[in-house]
Structure formats: C-alpha cells, structure tokens
N, C-alpha and C positions, 0 to 999 in steps of 0.2 A: 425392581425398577428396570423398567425399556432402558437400552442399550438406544442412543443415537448412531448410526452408522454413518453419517457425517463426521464422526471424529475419530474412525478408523483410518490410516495408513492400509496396503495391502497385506502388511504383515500382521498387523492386527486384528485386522479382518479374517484371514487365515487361523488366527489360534481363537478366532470367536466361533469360529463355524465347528472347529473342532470342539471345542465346549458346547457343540449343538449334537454332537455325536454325526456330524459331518465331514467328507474329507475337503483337505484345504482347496482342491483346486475349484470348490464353491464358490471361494472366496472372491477370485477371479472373474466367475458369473456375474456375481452378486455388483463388484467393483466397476464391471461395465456397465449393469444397468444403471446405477448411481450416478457416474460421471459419465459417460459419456451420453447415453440416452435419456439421462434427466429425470429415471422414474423416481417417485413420491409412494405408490403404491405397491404393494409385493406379487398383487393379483395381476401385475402388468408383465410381472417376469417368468412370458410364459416358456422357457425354458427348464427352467427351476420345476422340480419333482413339487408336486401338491403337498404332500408331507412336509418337504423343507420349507417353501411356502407357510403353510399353517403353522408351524417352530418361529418362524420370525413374525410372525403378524401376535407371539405372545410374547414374545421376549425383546421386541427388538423396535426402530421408525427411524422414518426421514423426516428428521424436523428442521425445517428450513428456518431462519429468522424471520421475524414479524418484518415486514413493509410499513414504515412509518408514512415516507413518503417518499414520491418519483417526480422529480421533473425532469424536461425533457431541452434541452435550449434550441437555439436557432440554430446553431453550426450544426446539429447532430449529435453532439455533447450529454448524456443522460448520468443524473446525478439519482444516489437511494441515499436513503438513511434509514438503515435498519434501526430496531429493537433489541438490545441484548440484555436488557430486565434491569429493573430497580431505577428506573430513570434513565440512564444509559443511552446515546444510541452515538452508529458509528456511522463513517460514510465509504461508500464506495461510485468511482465515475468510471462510465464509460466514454473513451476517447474513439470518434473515428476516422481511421485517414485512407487513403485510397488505397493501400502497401499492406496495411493493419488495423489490427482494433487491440486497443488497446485499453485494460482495466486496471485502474489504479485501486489499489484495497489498502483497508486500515487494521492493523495490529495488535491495536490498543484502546479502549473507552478513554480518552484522554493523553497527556503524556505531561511525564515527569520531567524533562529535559528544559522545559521553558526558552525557549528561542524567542528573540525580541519581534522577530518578524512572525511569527509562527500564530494562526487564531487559535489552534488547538490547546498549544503550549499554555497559553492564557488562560485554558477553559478550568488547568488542572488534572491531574489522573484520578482515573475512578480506578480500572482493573485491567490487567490482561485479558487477552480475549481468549482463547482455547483454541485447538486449532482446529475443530470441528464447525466456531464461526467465523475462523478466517475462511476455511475452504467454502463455507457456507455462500459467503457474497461471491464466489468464482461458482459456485452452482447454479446461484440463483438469476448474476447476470447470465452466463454462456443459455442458460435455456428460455429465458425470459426473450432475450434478442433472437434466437432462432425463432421463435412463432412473432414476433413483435416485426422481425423483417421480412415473416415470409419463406425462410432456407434452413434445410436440411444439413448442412456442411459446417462444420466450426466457425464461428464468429470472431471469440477472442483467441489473438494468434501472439500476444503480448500480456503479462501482467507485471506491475512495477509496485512493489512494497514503500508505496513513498505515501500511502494516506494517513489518516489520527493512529500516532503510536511512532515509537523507536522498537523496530522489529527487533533488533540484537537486545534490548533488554526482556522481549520476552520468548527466548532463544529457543527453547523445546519444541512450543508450541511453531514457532517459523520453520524451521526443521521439518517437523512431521507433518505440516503443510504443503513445504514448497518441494516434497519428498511424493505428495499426490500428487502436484502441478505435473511433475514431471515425468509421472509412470504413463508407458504406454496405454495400458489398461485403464487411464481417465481421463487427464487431459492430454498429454504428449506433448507437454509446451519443452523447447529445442530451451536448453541451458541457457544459450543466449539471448537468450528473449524473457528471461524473467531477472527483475532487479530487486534487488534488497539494494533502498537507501537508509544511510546513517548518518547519523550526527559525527559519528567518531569513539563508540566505543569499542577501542583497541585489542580488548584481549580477543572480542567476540568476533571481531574482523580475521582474526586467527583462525577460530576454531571453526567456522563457517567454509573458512580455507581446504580445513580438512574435512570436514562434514560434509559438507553439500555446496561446491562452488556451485553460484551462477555469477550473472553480470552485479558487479559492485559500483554503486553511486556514494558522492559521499559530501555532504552536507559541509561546503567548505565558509565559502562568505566572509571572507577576508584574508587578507596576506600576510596579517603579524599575529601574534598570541593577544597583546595589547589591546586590539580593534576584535578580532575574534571572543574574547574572554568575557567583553561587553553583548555579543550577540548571541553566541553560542554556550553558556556557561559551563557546559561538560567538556570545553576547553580546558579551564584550571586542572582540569584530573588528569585528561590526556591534551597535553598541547601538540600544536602541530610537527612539530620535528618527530613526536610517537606517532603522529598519524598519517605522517608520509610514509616513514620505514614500514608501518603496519600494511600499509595500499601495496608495497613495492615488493612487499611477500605474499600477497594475496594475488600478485599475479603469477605466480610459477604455477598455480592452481586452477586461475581461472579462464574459463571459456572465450571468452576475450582480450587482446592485446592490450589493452589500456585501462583505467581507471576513467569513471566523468565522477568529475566536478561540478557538483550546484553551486551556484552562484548567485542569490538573490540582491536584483540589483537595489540600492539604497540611495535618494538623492542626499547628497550632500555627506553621505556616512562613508560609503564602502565604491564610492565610483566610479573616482577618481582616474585621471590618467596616472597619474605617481601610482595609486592604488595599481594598477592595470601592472605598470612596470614591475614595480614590488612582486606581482603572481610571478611574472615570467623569470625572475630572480630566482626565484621561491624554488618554479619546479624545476630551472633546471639548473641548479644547486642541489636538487636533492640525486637529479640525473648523476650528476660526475659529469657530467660532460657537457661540451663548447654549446653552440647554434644550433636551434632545431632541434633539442635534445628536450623537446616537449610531446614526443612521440610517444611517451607511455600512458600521455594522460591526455583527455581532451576538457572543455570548458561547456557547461550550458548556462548563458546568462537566463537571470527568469526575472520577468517583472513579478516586482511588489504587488501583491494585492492586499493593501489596504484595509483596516479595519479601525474602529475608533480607540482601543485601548493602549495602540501602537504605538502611536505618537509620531508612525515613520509615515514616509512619502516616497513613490514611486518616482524612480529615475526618467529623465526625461529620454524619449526615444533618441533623440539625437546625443545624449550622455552611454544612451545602451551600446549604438553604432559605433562610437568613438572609441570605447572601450574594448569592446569586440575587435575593434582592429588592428588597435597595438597587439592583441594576443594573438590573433592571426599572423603577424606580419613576423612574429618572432618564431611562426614554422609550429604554432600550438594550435592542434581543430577544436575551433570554435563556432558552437551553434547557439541562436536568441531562442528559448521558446515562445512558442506561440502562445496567444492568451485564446484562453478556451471558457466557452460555458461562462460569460462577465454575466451573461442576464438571469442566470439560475443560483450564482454564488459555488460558481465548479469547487472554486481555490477549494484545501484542506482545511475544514475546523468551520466554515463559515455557516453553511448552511446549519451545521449541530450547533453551533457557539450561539444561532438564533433560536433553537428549542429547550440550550441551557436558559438563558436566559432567563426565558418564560418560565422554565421551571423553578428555577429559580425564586424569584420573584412567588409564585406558588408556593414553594414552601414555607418561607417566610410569613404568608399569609396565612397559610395554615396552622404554622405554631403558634402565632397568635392565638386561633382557636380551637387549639387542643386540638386541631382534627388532623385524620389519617392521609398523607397527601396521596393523591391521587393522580396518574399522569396527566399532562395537560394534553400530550398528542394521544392520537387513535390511530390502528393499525387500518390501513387504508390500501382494499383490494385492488389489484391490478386489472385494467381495462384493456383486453388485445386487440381488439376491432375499434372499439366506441371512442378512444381517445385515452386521456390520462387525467388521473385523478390528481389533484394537485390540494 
C-alpha cells in the first residue's frame, strides 16, 4: 500500500525515507516540495536523485482531497467542500483581508458536541479526520490561490481551527497537523497566527499547553453555567469556573497575552445587557483583580447565522453595539465580527448540512430499494482561467 505523504509530519517523513534506504535529510527535500511549492508529481522534484524519485513513485503519492465543490462569494470569501469518503464531506473557507488571508479548516466530518447554535453540531459526527486531511485543505487552498491570484508568494498568512469538528477531541491528529503549519520547511505559519478554537474541553486545553501552544479561542456564549449548559452541553462536564482556570494556565505557554472569547450573539437568549454585565463579573472575578482587569482576555461578538433547525434568531445590530459597549467600557477589547461569504453559506456546517441533507434523503430512498447508495455529489474539477464551477 502507497504511503500518502500528506500525512507525514517532518519527522515522519524522515524515518520514511530511511525505510527507503535513504538519508533523513531527504526528507527535508521531499517536505519543501510538498508544502511549500505544492508539487502533486515526484517528476517535478527535480532535485531529488532519479533513483529516489523512481522509490517513491512505487511506494509512496500526494493525494489531495476530492473537490466536491467551490464557491466563490462577492466579498472575496472562497468556500470548498472536500470529499473525505463514504458520504462525508468537510468544509474549508478562505477569508481575505487587506493585512491577511485567512483559512479557516475543519477537524472533523461532523461533530459530537451539539451546540444549539452550531449547523454542523446538528448534522451529527461521522469521524475524525487524520491529519494528512486536515493539512490537506491548507495544501490544497495555499496553492490553488497562488495560480487562482496570479502570485508566487504565500497567500494564507493565517489559519484558525474553528471549521466542522471540536479540534481537542481529535487531539493527535491537531497536533501533528498544526506541527506542519508551523515547520519552517512548509508552511512557516508564526504561532500567532494559528488558532485552535474550543468548545472547552479542559484537560485538552492543558496538554496543548504543553504540546504545541498557539493562539487559543474559546467557544464561550454565555455568562452562567445555567444559560451555558443549555447552548453548549459539554458544559455539564466541564463548567465554566474549570474553563476559566483551564484559559488562565494556558497562558503562561501561549504565544499571545490573552485568551478570545466567542461569543455568538443570540436575540433574546444570551444578549442582553444584564447578560453583557454578568461577562464583565465573570472575567474579572476570575482576574483577582479591581477595573480593567479584563486584560487577559478579549471578546469577539459573532452574529448568528441562522438555519432552520435552530429555532434561534440573530441579534439585532443595534443589541450587538449595545452589548459591545458595556464590555468595552469596562477596559475588556472587544471586537463584532464581520459577516463574510452570507451569499455562498460561508458560516460552518451550512453549506455541507445542505449535501447532508440530500444525502440523506438518498439514502432513505435507496433502502427502500435494496439499492447501493450512491453519492449524490460529484467531484468537480477546478477551473483557473475560465471561471468556477459551481
């Protein structure tokens, strides 16, 4: 069986090449043409001895994920939904801002955590992903965007672990992922600039600490256990007094001075101004200390996006602003995100929650008649000049 080298780390790569009867610093070779110049082919790496060459073209490939489908929005916003087999598919977006490009990737075929606001939560979990296609959708956007814009020079200069999936539950695979991101030898993304967001599983906020800090998000959405336990259910296991303490050791590790807080806004549930007050209690009660002792943490309000099984409703802009400013005003930085990609279905879970769906529905139909089900999507080639296939 071919060895995928997508789902080597450098060190892996290293004791693969020596099971090639190669020395390790092949490995190295092999790792830049992969990541950083985007080769698919072995014939491309024409530094590489003919003989080593010819060893990996029988043992070894770059298999990228299937392309389900790409759209493209109007802000510049580019959403994929890969293939990762047996129904399955995940999503990845690309954000882009004037500073950065920023790729948001998903960890998981689904997720087990069910968050009330969450489309993916809803969808249910199928399986971890491996980290061969996590790092897969950072291969496949970073080189896809360089001939798609035209440049030779890195594009994404950000990635944030906040797509389909709870990265800390499937922790290896995050790891030996965000362990590429970060080697010079592929992508060279700066600590700071990569985020693992969580719902709040505690012990894994630990060992991440010790493992591989980068920047930590952390999936908060209300102020009491009470209102929490209702949104967030992997509250009852770890409630927030564990997952404050848990944030407030993970910064003697991490790359950044502060923790962010998600905060998805909720009308009429979580958006209150009492709500707002309650936050500024919260953190800086856990500070020990007076006024302005929200300096360890910062706030990103996010609107609601909306889907029918919710039952929820986006806060009103002037409930968002309202909100925002008690936390501001109490010395806590606070930012609204911006709504990106509303005409492609940027959000997480949305656009895959509509090929669940259908497939869905497919199967169903199919057990009716004994038959084999069969995808309802098709992998759909990417067009670099002519436009996009949609």
């Amino acid at each position: 069986m071919t060895a995928n080298l997508l789902d080597f780390d450098l060190e892996e790569l290293a004791v693969f090449c020596e099971r090639l009867g190669e020395k390790r610093f092949r490995a190295t070779q092999l790792f830049r043409w992969i990541h950083q110049k985007g080769a698919s082919q072995f014939d491309e790496m024409s530094d590489l001895a003919k003989s080593l060459r010819e060893k990996l073209k029988t043992s070894a490939c770059i298999q990228a994920l299937g392309v389900v489908s790409q759209h493209i929005s109007t802000d510049g916003t580019i959403k994929w939904l890969f293939d990762v087999g047996n129904g399955d598919v995940v999503e990845a977006v690309f954000i882009p801002e004037t500073d950065r490009g920023t790729l948001c990737i998903s960890s998981q075929a689904g997720c087990a955590v069910g968050c009330r606001f969450c489309s993916t939560g809803h969808q249910g979990f199928s399986r971890n992903l491996t980290a061969g296609e996590i790092i897969a959708q950072l291969w496949f956007a970073e080189h896809f965007l360089r001939k798609h814009l035209g440049v030779s020079d890195r594009v994404i200069s950000n990635v944030v672990m906040m797509g389909m999936g709870e990265p800390l539950q499937n922790y290896a695979a995050l790891v030996q992922s965000l362990r590429v991101m970060l080697s010079d030898h592929a992508y060279g993304l700066s600590r700071r600039r990569v985020t693992v967001s969580t719902s709040g599983v505690v012990p894994m906020i630990d060992r991440l600490g010790q493992d591989c800090p980068v920047a930590l998000a952390v999936s908060l959405h209300a102020p009491n256990d009470a209102l929490r336990d209702n949104l967030v259910p992997l509250n009852r296991k770890y409630p927030i007094a564990e997952l404050l303490q848990a944030c407030k050791r993970y910064l003697a590790f991490a790359p950044r001075d502060f923790i962010t807080f998600e905060y998805c806004m909720l009308d009429g549930v979580n958006d209150s101004p009492l709500h707002a007050v309650e936050l500024v209690k919260l953190v800086r009660q856990d500070s020990g200390a007076g006024a302005g002792a929200g300096a360890w943490c910062k706030f990103n309000l996010i609107p609601f996006n909306p889907f029918p099984a919710s039952g929820l409703v986006r806060s009103s802009q002037s409930a968002v602003i309202a909100f925002a400013k008690i936390l501001s005003d109490s010395g806590i930085v606070t930012t609204i995100r911006k709504t990106r990609g509303d005409d492609i279905d940027a959000a997480c879970g949305q656009l895959a929650g509509d090929v669940k769906d259908r497939t869905d529905v497919h199967n169903r139909m199919s057990r009716q008649r004994n038959a084999i089900l069969k995808p309802v999507f098709k992998i759909i080639p990417i067009k670099h000049e002519d436009g996009v296939n949609e």
